[in-house]
C-alpha positions as CSV (number, residue, x, y, z in Angstrom):
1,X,76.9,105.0,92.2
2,X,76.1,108.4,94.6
3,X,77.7,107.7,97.9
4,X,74.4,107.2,99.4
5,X,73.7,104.3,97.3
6,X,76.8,102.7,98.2
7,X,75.8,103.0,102.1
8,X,72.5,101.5,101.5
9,X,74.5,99.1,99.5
10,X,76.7,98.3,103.1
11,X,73.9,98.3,105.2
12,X,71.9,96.0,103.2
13,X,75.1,93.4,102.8
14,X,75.8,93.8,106.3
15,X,72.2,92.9,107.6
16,X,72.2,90.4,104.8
17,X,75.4,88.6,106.4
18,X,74.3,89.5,109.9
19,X,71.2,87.3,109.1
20,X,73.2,84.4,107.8
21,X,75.7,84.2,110.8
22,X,72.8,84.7,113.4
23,X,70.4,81.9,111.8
24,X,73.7,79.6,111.9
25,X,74.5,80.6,115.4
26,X,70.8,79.7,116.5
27,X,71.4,76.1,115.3
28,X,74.6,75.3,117.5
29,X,73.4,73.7,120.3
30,X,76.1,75.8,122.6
31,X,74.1,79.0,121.9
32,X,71.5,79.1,124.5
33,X,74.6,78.9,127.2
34,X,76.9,81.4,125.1
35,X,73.6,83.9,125.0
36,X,73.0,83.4,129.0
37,X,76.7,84.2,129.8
38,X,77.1,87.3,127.7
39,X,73.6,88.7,128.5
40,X,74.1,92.3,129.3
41,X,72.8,94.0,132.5
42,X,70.3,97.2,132.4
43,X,73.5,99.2,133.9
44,X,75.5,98.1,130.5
45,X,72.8,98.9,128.4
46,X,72.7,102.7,129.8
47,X,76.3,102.7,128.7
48,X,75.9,101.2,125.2
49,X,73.0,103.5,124.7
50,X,75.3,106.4,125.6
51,X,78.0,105.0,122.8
52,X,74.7,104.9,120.4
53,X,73.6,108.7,121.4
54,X,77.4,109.3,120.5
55,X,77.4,107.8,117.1
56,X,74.4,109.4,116.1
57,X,76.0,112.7,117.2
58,X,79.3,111.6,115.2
59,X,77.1,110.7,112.2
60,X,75.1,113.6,111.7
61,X,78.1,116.0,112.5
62,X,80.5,114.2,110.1
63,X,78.7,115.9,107.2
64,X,80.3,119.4,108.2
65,X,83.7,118.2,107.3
66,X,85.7,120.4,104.2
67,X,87.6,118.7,100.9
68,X,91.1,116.7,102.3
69,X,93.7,117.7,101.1
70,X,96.3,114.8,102.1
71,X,95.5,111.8,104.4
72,X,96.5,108.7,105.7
73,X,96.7,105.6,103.8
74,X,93.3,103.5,103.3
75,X,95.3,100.6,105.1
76,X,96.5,102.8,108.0
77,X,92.8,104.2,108.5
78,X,90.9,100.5,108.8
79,X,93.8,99.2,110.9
80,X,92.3,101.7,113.4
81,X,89.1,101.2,112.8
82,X,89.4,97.3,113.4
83,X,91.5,98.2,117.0
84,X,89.0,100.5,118.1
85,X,86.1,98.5,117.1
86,X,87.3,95.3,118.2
87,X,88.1,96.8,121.6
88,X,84.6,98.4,121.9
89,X,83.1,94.9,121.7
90,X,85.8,93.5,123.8
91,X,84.7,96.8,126.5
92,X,81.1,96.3,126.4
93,X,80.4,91.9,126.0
94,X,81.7,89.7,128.6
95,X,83.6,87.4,127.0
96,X,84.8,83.6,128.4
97,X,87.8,83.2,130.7
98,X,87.9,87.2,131.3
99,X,84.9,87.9,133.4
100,X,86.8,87.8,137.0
101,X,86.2,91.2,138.5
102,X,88.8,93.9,138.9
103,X,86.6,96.1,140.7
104,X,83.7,95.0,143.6
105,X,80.4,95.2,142.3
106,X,79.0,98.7,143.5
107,X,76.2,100.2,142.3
108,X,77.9,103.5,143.3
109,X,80.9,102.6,140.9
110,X,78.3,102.2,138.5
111,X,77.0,105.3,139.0
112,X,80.6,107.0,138.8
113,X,81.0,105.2,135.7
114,X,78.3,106.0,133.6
115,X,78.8,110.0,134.9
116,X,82.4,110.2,133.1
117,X,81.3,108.6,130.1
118,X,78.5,111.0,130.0
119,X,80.6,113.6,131.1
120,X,82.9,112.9,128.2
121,X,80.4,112.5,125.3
122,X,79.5,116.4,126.1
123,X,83.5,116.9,126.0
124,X,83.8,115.0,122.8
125,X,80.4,117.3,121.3
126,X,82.4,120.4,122.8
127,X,85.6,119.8,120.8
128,X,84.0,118.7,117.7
129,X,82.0,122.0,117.4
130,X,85.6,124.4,117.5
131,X,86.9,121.9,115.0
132,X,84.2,122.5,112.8
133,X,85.1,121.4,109.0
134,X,88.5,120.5,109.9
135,X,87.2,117.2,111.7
136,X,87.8,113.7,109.8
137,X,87.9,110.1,111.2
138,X,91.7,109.7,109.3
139,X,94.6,111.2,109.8
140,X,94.3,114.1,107.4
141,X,95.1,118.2,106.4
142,X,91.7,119.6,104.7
143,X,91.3,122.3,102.0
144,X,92.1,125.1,103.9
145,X,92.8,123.5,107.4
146,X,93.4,126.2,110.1
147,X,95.3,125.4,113.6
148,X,92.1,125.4,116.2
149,X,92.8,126.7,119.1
150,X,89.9,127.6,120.9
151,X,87.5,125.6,123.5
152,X,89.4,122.5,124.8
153,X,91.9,123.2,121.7
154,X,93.0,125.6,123.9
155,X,95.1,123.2,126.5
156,X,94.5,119.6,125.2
157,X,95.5,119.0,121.0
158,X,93.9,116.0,120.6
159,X,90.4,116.4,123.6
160,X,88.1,114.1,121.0
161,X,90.7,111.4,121.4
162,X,90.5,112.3,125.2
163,X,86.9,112.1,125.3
164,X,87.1,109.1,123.6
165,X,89.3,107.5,125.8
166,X,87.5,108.6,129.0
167,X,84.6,107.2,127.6
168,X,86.0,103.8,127.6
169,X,87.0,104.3,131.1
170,X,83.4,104.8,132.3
171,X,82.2,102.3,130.8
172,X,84.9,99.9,132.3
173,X,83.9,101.2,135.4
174,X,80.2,100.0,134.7
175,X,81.1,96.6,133.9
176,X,83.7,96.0,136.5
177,X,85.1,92.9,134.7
178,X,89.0,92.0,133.5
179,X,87.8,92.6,129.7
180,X,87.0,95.9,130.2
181,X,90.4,97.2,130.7
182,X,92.1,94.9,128.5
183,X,90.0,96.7,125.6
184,X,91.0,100.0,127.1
185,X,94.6,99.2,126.8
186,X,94.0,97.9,123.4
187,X,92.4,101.3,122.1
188,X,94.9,103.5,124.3
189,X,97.6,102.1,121.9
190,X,95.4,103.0,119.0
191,X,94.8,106.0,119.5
192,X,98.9,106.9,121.0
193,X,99.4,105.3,117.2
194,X,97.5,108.1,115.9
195,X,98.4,110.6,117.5
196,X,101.9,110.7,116.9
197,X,100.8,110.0,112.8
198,X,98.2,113.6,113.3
199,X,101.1,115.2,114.9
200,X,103.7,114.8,112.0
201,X,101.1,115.6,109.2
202,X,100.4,119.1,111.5
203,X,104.2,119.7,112.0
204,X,104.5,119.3,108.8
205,X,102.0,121.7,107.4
206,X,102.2,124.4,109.9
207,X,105.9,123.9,111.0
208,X,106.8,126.9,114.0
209,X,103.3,127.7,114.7
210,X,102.5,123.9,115.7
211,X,105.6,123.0,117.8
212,X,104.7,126.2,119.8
213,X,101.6,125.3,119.7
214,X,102.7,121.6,121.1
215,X,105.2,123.4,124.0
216,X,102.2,125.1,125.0
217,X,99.6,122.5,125.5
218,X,98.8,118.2,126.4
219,X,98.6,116.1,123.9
220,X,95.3,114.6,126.3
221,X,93.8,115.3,129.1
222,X,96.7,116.5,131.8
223,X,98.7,115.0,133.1
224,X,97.9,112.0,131.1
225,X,100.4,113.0,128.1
């Protein structure tokens, strides 16, 4: 089966299971209130449509990647996946018993908000471009990996991880509620996780030139690491 089979294949189980939980979740009598409290707000849905224009991006530009060489293993990869993606839904949908604000509701923090995750989706499109083929979701060395070191490579190691995470902080700004930073804290430590596991597998294939490389620059966004 060609790999594009198998995505259709995904897609079509996923909407196929998607279906059966949502026609069972429309028969509990406790859904109409559970739908009314997690309703979204137009300012949220400017941020999730910024996440969408993102993965779209991510999508399309995740062809250009070369052979790997090495990588993490399977396990390690969707034990990030599940962090980040569980903290994504715990960042954007209100959930019960954490909606108390941490921050007043301003339209002007809104605004601030949805400009850094914005402003951070054009840093994340920035560094992915000077990757170039060396890019992968996982932890991995590619056929013929090179040390990038130009664009935001130039002062920050890791700036889609940065963009990444200041993405999440605008879009905790926009929703203002306790959730929001609970999920950031949950995919800052996915994301410290792998960095330290990208780190060793670039120390260990480019010894001197990375640890000079490392003096030289942040791991994120300074002075943030």
């Amino acid at each position: 089966m060609t790999s594009t089979a198998k995505t259709l294949v995904r897609i079509l189980t996923a909407a196929v299971v998607g279906g059966a939980v949502g026609a069972l979740l429309t028969r509990w009598k406790g859904m109409a209130q559970f739908r009314a409290h997690n309703e979204l707000g137009a300012n949220m849905w400017i941020s999730v449509a910024l996440w969408c224009v993102f993965s779209i991006y991510w999508s399309i530009a995740a062809k250009d990647s070369a052979p790997t060489k090495s990588a993490e293993s399977v396990w390690s990869r969707q034990w990030h996946l599940i962090l980040v993606n569980g903290a994504l839904l715990l960042l954007v949908f209100p959930v019960p018993g954490l909606t108390r604000r941490f921050l007043p509701a301003s339209q002007w923090i809104v605004v601030v908000g949805l400009v850094i995750q914005a402003a951070f989706v054009l840093f994340a499109v920035w560094a992915r471009r000077h990757l170039g083929s060396n890019w992968s979701g996982e932890v991995r060395i590619a056929a013929g990996h090179q040390l990038v070191r130009s664009g935001p490579y130039g002062f920050v190691r890791h700036p889609i991880y940065t963009a990444v995470l200041g993405m999440y902080c605008g879009t905790a700004l926009v929703s203002g509620e306790i959730h929001a930073p609970i999920a950031l804290v949950i995919v800052t430590l996915a994301y410290w996780r792998k960095i330290r596991l990208e780190e060793q597998a670039l120390e260990k294939t480019f010894g001197a030139d990375f640890d000079e490389y490392r003096r030289d620059t942040w791991a994120l966004v300074p002075p943030l690491y």
